[in-house]
Backbone of each chain as ProteinMPNN parsed JSONL, in Angstrom:
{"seq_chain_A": "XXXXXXXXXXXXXXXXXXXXXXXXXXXXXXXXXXXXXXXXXXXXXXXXXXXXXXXXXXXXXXXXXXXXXXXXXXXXXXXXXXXXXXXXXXXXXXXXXXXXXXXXXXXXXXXXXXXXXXXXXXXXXXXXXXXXXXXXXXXXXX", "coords_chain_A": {"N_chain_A": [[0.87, -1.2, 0.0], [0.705, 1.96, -0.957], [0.705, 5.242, 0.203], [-0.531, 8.392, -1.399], [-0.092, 10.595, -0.577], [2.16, 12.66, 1.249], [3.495, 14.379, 3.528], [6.617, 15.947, 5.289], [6.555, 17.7, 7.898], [9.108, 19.531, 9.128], [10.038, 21.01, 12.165], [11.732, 23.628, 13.103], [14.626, 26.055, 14.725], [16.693, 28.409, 14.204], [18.878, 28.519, 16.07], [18.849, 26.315, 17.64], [21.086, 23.448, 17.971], [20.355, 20.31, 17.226], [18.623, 20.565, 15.863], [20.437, 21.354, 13.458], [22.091, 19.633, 13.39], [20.735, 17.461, 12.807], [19.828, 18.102, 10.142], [21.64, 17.657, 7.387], [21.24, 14.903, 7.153], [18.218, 14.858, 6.574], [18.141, 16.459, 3.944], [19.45, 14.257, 3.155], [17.457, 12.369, 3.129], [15.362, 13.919, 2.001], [16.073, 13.798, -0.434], [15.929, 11.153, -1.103], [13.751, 10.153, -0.957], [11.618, 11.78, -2.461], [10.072, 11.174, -3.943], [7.923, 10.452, -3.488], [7.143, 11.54, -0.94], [6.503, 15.126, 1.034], [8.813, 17.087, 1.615], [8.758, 19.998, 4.445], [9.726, 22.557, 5.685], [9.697, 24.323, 8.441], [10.44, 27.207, 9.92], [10.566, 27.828, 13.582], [10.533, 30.504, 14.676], [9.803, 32.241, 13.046], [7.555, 31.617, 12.179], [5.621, 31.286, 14.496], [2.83, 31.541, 14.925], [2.084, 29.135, 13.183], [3.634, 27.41, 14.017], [2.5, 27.083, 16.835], [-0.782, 26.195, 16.274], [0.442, 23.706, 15.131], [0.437, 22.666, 17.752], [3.202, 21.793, 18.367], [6.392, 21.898, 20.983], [8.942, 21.498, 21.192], [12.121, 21.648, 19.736], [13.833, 19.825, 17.48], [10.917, 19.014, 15.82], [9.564, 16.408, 13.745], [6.721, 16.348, 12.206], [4.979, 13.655, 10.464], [2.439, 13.831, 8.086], [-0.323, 12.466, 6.709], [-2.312, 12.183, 3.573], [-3.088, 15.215, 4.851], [-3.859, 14.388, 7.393], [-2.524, 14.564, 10.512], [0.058, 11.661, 11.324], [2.177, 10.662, 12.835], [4.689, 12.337, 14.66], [7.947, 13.113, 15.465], [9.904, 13.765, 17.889], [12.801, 15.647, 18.969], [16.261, 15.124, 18.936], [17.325, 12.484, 16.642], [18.685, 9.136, 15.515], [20.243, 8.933, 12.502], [19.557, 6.389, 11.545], [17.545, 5.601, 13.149], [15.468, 8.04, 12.106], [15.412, 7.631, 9.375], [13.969, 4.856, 9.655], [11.717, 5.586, 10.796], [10.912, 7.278, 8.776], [9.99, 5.977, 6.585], [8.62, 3.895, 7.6], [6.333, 4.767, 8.724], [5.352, 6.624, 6.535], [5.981, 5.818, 3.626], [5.188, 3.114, 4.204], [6.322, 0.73, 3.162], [8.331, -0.404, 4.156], [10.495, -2.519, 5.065], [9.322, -5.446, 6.703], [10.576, -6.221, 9.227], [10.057, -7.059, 11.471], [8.212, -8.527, 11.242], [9.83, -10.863, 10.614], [10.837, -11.3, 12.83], [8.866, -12.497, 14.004], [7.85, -14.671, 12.894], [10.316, -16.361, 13.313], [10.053, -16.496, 16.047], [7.615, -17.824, 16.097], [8.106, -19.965, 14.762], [10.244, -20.637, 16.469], [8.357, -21.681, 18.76], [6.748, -23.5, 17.838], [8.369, -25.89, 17.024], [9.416, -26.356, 19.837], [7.322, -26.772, 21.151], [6.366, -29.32, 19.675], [8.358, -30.644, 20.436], [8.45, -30.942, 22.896], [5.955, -31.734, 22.935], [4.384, -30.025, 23.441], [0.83, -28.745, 23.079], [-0.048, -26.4, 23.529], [2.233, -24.069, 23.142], [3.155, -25.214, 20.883], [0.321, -24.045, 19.568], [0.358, -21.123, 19.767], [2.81, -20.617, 18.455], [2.035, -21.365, 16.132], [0.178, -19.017, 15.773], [1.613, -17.138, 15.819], [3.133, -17.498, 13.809], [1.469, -17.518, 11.715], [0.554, -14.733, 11.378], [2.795, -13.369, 11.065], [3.135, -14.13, 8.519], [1.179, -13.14, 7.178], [1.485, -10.285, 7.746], [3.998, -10.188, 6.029], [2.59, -11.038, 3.489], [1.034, -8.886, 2.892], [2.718, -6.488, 2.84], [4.094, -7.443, 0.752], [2.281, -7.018, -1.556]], "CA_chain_A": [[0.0, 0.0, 0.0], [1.305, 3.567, -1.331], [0.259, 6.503, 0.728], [0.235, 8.87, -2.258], [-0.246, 12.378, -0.448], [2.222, 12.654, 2.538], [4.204, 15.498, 4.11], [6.92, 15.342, 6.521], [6.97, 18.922, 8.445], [10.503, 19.695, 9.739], [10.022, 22.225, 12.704], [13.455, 23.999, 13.793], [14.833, 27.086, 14.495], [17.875, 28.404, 13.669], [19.432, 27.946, 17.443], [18.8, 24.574, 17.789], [22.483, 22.324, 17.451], [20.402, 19.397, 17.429], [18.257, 20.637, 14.183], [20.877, 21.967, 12.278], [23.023, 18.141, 13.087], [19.99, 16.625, 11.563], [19.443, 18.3, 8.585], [22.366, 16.6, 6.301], [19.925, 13.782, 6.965], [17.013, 15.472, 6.358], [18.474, 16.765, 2.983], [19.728, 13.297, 1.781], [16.287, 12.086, 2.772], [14.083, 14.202, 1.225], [16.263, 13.567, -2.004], [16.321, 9.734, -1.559], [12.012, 9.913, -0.702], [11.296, 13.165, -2.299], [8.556, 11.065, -5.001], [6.752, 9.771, -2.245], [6.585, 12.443, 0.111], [7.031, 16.486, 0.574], [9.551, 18.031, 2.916], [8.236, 21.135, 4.473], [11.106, 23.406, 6.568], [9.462, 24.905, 9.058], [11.141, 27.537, 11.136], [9.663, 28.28, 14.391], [10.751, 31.85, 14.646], [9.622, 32.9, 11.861], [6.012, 30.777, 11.567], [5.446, 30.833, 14.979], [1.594, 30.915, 14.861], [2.06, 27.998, 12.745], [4.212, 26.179, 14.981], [1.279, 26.936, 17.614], [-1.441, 25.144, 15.567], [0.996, 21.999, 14.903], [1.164, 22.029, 18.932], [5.486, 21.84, 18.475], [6.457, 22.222, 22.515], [10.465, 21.521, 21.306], [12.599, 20.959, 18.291], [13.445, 19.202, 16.033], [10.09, 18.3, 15.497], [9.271, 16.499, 12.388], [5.577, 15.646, 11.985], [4.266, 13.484, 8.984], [1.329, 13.724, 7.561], [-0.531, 11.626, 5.385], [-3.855, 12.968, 3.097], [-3.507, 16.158, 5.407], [-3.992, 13.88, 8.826], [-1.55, 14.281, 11.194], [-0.007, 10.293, 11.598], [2.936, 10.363, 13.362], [5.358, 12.674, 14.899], [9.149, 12.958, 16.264], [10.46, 14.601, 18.861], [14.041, 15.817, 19.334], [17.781, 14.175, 17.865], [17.252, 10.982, 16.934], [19.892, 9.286, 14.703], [20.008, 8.967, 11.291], [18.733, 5.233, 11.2], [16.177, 5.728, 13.818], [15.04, 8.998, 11.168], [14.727, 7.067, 8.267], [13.007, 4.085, 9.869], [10.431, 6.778, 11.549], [9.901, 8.119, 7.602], [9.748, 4.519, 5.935], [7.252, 2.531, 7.957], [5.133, 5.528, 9.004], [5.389, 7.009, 5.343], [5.59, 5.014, 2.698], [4.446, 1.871, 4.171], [6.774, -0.007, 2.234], [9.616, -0.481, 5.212], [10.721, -3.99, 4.955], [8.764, -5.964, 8.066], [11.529, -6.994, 9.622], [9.207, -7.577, 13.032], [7.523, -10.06, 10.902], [10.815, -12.377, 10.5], [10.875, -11.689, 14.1], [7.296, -12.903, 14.987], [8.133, -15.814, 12.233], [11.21, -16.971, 14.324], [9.527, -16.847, 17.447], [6.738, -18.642, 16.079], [8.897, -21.615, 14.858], [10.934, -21.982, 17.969], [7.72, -21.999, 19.839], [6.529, -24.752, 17.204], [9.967, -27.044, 17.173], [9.505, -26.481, 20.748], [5.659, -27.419, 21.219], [6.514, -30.953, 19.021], [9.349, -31.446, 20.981], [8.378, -31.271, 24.467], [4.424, -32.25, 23.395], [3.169, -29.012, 24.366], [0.256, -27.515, 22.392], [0.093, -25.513, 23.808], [3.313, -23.777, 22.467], [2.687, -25.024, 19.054], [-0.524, -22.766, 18.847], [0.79, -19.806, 19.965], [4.011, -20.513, 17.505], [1.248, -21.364, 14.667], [-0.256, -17.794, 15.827], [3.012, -15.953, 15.102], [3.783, -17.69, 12.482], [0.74, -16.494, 10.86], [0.673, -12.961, 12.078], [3.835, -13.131, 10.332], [2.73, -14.557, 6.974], [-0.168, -11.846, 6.689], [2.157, -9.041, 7.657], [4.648, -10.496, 4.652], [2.2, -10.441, 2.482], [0.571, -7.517, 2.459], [3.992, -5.834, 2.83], [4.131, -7.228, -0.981], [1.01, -6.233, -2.303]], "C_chain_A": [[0.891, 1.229, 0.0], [1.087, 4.505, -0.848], [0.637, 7.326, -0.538], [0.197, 10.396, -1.764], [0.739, 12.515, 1.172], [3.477, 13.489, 2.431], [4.756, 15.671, 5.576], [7.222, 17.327, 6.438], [7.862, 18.784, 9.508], [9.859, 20.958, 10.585], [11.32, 22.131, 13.666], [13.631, 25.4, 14.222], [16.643, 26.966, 14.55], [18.936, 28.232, 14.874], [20.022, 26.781, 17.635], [19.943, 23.405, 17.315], [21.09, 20.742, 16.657], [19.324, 19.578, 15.992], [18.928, 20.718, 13.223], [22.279, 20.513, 12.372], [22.2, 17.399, 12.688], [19.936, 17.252, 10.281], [20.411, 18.452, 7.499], [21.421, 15.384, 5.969], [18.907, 13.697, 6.24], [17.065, 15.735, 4.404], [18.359, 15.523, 2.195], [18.1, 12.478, 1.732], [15.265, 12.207, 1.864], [14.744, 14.26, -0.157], [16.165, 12.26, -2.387], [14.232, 9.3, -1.757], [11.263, 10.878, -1.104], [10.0, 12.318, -3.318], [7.546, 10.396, -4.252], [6.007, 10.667, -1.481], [7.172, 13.668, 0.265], [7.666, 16.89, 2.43], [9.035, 19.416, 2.635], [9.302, 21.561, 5.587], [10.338, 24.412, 6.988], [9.822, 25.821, 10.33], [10.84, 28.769, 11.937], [9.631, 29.693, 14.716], [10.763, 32.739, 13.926], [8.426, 32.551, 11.692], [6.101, 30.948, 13.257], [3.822, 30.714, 15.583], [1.231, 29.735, 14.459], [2.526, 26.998, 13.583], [2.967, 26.196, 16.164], [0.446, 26.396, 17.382], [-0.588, 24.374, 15.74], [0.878, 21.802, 16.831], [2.42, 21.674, 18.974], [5.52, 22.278, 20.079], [8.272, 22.144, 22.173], [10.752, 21.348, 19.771], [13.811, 20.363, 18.844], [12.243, 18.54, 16.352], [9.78, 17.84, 14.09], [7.746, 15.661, 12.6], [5.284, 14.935, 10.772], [3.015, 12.81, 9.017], [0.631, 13.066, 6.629], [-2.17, 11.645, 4.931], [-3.898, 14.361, 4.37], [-3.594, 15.846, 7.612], [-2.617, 13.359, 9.206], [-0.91, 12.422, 11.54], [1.05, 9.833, 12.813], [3.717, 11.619, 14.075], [6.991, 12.177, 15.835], [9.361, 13.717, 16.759], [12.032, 14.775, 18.823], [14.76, 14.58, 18.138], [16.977, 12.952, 17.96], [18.262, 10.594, 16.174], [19.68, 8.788, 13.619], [18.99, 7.528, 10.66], [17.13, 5.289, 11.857], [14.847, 6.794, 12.746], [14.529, 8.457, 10.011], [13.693, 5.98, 8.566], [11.893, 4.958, 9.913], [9.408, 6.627, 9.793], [9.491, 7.062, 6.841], [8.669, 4.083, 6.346], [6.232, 3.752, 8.115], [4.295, 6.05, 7.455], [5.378, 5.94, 4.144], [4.821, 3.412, 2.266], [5.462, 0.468, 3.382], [8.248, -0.296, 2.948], [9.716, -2.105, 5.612], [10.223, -4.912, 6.55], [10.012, -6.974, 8.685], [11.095, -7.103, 11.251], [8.845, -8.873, 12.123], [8.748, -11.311, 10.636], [11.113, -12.532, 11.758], [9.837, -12.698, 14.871], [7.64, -14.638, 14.663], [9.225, -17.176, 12.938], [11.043, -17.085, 15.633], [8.431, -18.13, 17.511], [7.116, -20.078, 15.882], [9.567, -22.385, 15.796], [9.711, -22.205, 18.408], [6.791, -23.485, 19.141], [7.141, -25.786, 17.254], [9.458, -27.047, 18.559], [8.092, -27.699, 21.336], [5.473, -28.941, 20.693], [7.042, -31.57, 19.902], [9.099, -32.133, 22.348], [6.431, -31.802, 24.687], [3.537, -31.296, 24.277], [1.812, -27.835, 23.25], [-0.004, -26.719, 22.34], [0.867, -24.336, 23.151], [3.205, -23.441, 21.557], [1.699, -23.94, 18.487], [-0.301, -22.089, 18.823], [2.235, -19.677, 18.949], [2.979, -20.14, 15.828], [0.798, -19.778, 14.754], [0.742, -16.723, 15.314], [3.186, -15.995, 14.067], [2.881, -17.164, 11.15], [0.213, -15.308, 10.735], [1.784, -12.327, 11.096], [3.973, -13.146, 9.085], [1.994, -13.691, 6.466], [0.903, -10.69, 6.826], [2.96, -9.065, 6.284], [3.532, -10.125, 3.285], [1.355, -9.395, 2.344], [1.302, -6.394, 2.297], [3.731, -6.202, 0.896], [3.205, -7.398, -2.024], [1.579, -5.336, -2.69]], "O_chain_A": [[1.712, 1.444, 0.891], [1.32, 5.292, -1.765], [1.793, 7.226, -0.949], [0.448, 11.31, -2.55], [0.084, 12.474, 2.214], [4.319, 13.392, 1.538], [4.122, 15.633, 6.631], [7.743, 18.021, 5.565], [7.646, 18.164, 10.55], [9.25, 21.838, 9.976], [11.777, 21.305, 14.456], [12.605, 26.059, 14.056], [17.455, 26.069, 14.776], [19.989, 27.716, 14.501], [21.175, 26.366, 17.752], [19.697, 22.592, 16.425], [21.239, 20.398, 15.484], [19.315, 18.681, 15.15], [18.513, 20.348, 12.125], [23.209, 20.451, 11.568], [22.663, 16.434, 12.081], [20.053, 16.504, 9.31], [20.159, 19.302, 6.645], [20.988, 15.014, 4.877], [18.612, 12.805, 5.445], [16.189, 15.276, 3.672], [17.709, 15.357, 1.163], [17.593, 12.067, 0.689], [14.578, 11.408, 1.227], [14.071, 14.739, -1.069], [16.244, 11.929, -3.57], [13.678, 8.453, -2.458], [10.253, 11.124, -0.445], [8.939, 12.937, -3.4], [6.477, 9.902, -4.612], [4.79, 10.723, -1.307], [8.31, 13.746, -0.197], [7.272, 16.935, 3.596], [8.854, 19.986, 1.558], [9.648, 20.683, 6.377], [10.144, 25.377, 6.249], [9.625, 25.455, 11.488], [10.792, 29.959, 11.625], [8.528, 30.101, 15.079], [11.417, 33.782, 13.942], [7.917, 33.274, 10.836], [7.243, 30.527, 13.442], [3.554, 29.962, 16.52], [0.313, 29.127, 15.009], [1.957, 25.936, 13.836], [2.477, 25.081, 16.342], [0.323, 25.581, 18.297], [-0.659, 24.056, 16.927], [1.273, 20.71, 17.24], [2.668, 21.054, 20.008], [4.62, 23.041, 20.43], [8.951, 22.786, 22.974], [9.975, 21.036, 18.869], [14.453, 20.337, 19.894], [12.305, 17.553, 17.086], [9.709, 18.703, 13.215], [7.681, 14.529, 13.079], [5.328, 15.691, 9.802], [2.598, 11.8, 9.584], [1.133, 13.142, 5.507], [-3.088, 11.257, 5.655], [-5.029, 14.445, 4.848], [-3.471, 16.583, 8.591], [-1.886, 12.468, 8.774], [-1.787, 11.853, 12.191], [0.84, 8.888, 13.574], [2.762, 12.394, 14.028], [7.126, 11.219, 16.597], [9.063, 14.784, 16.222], [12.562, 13.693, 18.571], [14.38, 13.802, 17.263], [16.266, 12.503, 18.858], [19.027, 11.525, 15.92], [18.736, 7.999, 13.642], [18.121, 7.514, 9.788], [16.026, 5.112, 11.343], [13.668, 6.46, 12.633], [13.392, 8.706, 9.612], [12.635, 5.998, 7.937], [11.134, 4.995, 8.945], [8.267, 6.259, 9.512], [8.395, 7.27, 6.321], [7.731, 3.858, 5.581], [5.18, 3.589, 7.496], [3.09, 5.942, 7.228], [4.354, 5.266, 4.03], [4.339, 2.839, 1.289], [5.002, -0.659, 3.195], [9.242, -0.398, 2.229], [8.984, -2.682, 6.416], [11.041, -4.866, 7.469], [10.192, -8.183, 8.542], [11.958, -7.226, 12.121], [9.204, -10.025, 12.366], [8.471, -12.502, 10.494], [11.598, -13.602, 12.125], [9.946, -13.383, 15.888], [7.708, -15.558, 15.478], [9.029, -18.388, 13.033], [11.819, -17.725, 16.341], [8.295, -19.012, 18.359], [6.71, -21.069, 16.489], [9.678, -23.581, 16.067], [9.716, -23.418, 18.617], [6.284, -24.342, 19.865], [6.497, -26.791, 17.554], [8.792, -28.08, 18.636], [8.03, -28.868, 21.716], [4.611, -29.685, 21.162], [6.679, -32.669, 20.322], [9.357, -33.255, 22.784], [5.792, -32.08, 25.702], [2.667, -31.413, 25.139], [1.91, -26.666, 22.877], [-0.266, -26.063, 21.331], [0.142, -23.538, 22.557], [3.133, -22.314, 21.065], [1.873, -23.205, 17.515], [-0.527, -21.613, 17.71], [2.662, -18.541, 18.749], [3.064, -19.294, 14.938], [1.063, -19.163, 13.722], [0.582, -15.746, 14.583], [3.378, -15.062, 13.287], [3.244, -16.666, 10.084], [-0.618, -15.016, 9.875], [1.759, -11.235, 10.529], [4.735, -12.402, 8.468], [2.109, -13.418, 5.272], [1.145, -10.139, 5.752], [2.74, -8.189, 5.447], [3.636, -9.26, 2.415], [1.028, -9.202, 1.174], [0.839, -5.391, 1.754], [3.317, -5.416, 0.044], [3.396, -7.851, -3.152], [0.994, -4.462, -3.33]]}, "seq_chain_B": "XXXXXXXXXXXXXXXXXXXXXXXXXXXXXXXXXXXXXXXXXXXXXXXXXXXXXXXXXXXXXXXXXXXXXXX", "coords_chain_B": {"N_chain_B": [[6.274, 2.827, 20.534], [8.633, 1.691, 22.233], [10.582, 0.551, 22.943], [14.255, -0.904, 23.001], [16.088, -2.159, 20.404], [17.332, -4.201, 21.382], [16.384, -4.263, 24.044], [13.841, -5.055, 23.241], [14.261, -7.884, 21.808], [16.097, -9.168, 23.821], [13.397, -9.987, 25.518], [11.651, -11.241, 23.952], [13.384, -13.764, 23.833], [13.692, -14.523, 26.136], [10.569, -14.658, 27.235], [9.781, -16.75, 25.329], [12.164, -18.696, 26.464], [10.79, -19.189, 28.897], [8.145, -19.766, 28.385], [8.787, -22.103, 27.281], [9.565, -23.741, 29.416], [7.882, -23.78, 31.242], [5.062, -24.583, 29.893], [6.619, -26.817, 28.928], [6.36, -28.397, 30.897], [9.145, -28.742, 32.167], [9.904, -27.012, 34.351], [8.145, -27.399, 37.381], [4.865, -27.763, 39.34], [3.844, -25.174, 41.471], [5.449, -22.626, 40.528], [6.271, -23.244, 37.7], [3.961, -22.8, 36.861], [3.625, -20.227, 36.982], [5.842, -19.029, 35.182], [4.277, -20.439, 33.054], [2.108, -18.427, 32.547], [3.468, -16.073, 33.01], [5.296, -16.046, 31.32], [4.097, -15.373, 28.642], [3.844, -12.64, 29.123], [6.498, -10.768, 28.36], [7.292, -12.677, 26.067], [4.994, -11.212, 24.135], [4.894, -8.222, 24.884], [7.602, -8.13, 23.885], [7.505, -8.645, 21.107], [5.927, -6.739, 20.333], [6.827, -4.445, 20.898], [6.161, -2.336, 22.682], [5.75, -1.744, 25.972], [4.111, -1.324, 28.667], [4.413, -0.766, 31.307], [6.829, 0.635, 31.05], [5.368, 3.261, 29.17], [3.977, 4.436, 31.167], [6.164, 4.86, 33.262], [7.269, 6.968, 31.649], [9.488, 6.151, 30.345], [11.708, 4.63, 27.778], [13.603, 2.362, 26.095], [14.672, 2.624, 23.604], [16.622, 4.909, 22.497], [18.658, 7.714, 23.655], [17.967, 10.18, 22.911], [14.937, 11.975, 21.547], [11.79, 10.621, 20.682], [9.221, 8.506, 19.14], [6.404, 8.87, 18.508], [2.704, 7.387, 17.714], [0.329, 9.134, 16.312]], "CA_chain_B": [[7.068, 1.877, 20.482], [9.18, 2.055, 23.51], [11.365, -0.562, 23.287], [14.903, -1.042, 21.901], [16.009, -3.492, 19.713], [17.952, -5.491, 22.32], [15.701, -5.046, 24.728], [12.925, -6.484, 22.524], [15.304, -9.204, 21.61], [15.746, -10.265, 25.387], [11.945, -10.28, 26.196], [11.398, -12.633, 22.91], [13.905, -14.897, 24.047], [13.022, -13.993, 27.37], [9.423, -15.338, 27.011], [10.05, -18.33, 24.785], [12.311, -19.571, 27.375], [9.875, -19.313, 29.999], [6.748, -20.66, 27.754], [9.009, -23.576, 27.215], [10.142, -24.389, 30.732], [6.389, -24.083, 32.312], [4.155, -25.804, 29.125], [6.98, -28.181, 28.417], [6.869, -29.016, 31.868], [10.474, -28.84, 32.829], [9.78, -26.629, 35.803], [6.681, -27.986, 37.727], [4.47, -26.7, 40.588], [3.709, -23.554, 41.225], [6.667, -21.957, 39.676], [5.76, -24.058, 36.19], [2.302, -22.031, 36.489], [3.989, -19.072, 36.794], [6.319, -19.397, 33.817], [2.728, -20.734, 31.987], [1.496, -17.472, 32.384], [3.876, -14.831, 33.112], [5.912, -15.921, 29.673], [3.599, -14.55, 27.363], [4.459, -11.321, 28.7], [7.661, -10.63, 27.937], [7.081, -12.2, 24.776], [4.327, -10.054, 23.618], [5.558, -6.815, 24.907], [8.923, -8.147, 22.598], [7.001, -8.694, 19.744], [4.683, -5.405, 19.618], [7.654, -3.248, 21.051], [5.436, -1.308, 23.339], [5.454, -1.818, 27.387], [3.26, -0.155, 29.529], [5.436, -0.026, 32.725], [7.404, 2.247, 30.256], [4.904, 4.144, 29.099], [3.143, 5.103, 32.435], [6.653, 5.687, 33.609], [7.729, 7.619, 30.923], [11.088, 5.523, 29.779], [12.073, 4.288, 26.736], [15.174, 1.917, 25.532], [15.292, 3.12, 22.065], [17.807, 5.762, 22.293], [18.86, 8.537, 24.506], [17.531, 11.658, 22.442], [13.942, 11.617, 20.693], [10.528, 9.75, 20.852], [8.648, 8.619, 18.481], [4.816, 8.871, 19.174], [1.869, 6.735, 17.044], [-0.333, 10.101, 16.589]], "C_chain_B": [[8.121, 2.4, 21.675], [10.59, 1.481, 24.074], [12.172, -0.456, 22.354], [15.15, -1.991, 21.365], [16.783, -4.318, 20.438], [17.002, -6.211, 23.334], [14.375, -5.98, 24.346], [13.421, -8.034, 22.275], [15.132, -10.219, 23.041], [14.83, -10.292, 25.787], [11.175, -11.006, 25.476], [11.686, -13.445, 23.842], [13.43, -15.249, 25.358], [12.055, -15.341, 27.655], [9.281, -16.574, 26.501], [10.724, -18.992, 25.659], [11.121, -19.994, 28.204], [8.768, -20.127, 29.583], [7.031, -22.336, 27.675], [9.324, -24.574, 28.22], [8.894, -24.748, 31.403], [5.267, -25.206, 31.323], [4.903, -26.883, 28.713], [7.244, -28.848, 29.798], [8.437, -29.451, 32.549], [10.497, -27.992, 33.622], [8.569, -26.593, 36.163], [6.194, -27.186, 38.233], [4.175, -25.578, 39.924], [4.819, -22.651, 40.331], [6.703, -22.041, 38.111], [4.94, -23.483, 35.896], [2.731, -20.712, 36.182], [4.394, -18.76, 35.72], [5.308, -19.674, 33.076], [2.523, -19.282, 31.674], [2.388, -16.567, 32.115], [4.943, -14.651, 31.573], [5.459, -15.679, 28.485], [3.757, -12.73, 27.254], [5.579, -10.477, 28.31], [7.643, -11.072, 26.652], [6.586, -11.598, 23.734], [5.033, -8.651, 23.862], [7.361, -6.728, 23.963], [8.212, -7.313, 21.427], [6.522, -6.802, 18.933], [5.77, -4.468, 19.702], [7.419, -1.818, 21.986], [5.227, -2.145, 25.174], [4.999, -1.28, 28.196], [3.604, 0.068, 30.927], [6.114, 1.057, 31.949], [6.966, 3.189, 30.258], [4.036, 4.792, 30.332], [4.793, 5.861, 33.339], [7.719, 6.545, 33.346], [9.271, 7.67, 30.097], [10.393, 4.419, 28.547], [13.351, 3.675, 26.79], [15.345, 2.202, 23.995], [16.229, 4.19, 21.775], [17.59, 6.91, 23.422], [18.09, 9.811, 24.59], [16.059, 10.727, 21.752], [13.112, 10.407, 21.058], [9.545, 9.861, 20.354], [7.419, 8.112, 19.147], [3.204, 8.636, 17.566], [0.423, 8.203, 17.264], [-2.286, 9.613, 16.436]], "O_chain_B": [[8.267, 3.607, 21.867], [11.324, 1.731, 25.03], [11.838, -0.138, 21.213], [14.484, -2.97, 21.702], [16.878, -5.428, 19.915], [16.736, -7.383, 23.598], [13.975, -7.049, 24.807], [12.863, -9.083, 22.6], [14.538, -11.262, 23.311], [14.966, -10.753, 26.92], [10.14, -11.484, 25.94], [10.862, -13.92, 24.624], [12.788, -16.279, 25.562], [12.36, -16.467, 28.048], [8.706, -17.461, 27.133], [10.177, -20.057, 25.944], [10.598, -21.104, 28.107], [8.406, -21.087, 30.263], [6.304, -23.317, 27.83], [9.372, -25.797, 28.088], [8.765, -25.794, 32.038], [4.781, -26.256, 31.743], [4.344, -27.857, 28.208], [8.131, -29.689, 29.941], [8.652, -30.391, 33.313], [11.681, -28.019, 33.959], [7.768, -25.912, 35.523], [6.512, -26.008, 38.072], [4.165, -25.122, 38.78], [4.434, -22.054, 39.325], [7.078, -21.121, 37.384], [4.768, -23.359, 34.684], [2.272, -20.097, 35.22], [3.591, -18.179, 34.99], [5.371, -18.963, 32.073], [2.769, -18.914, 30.525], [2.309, -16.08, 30.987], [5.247, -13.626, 30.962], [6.11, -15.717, 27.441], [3.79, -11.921, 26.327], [5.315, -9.346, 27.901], [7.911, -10.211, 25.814], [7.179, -11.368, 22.68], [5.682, -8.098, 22.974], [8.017, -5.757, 23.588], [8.235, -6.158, 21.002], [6.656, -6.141, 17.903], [5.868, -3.648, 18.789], [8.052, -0.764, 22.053], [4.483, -3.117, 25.31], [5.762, -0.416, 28.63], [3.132, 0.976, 31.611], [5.953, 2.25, 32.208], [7.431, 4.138, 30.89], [3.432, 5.835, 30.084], [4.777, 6.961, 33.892], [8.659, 6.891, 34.061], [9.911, 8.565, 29.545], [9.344, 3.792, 28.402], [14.246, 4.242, 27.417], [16.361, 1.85, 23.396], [16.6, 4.271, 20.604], [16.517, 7.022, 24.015], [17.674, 10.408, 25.582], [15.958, 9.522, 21.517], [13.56, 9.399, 21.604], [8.775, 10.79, 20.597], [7.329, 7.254, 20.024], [2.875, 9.49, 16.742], [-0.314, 8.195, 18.25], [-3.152, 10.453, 16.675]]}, "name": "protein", "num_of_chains": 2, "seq": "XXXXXXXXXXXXXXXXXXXXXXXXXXXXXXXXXXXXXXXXXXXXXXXXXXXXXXXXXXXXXXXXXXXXXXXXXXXXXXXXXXXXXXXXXXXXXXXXXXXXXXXXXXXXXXXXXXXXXXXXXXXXXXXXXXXXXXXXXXXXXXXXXXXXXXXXXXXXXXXXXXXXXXXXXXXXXXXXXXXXXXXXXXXXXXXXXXXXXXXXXXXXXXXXXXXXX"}
């Protein structure tokens, strides 16, 4: 699934170390995700009625939006991986489920396990992951 | 999400131990019941990434700076 209308609002001001050491990030981002989604550079001392509507209480805030509705926000530094995950799974939807090979591998030990020791317990709750995990996969590649 | 990726990690493994020690019967009794039960939490709160001792008392293991919030 494509979100095709979504807007990540950067709120900073020009002060702020911890905005102006993200936004190399920010930059290569919105050039590596710019056909997906719109960077907006919002800076609070200059908009700051605007930043009042968004509710902003600190920066770096980056909110994104998707069709206009607020979906997610960040607060403060985070680091460059944590940043892109944030804009991937929230944003494009298309952020490789790498919980679901987690759920998947939980679900099998608890299956191997559930055979082994004769507990079905186990097994169901492995079979439950394991297909928690299978649905997340595929709808990831839809 | 509240949780970092280790500590999710150790509250998987966490939990799967425990599920396997109390329903595979290798620790009995009361203690076996306990493990029955109390090992789904740790592995759920893995899985989802969200703990609500955290969030009520306002900690996070995902990093030092920043917190991301499901709006």
């Amino acid at each position: 699934m494509h979100a095709s209308n979504i807007d990540v609002l950067v709120v900073t001001t020009p002060w702020c170390h911890h905005c102006r050491a993200m936004r190399p990030t920010l930059d290569r981002l919105a050039v590596t995700y710019g056909e997906s989604m719109r960077f907006h550079h919002i800076d609070a001392s200059v908009e700051p009625d605007r930043v009042d509507g968004l509710h902003v209480q600190g920066t770096p805030t980056i909110i994104l939006e998707v069709d206009g509705a607020e979906r997610a926000r960040l607060v403060g530094r985070v680091s460059d991986t944590d940043l892109e995950a944030f804009l991937v799974s929230y944003g494009t939807h298309r952020a490789f489920p790498t919980d679901a090979v987690v759920r998947a591998g939980a679900g099998v030990a608890l299956i191997v396990s559930g055979w082994m020791l004769a507990a079905p317990v186990l097994a169901a709750v492995g079979l439950a992951l394991a297909a928690w995990a299978a649905v997340t996969m595929w709808r990831w590649t839809r | 999400m509240n949780e970092g990726t280790a500590d999710r990690a150790i509250r998987v493994v966490a939990g799967i131990v425990l599920l396997v020690l109390g329903w595979g019967e290798i620790v009995t009794g009361t203690l076996g019941t306990v493990f029955k039960i109390v090992g789904f939490v740790p592995l759920a709160t893995g899985l989802v990434g969200w703990c609500p001792l955290y969030a009520v008392g306002k900690f996070s293991t995902r990093g030092k700076k920043g917190t991301a919030a499901a709006s």
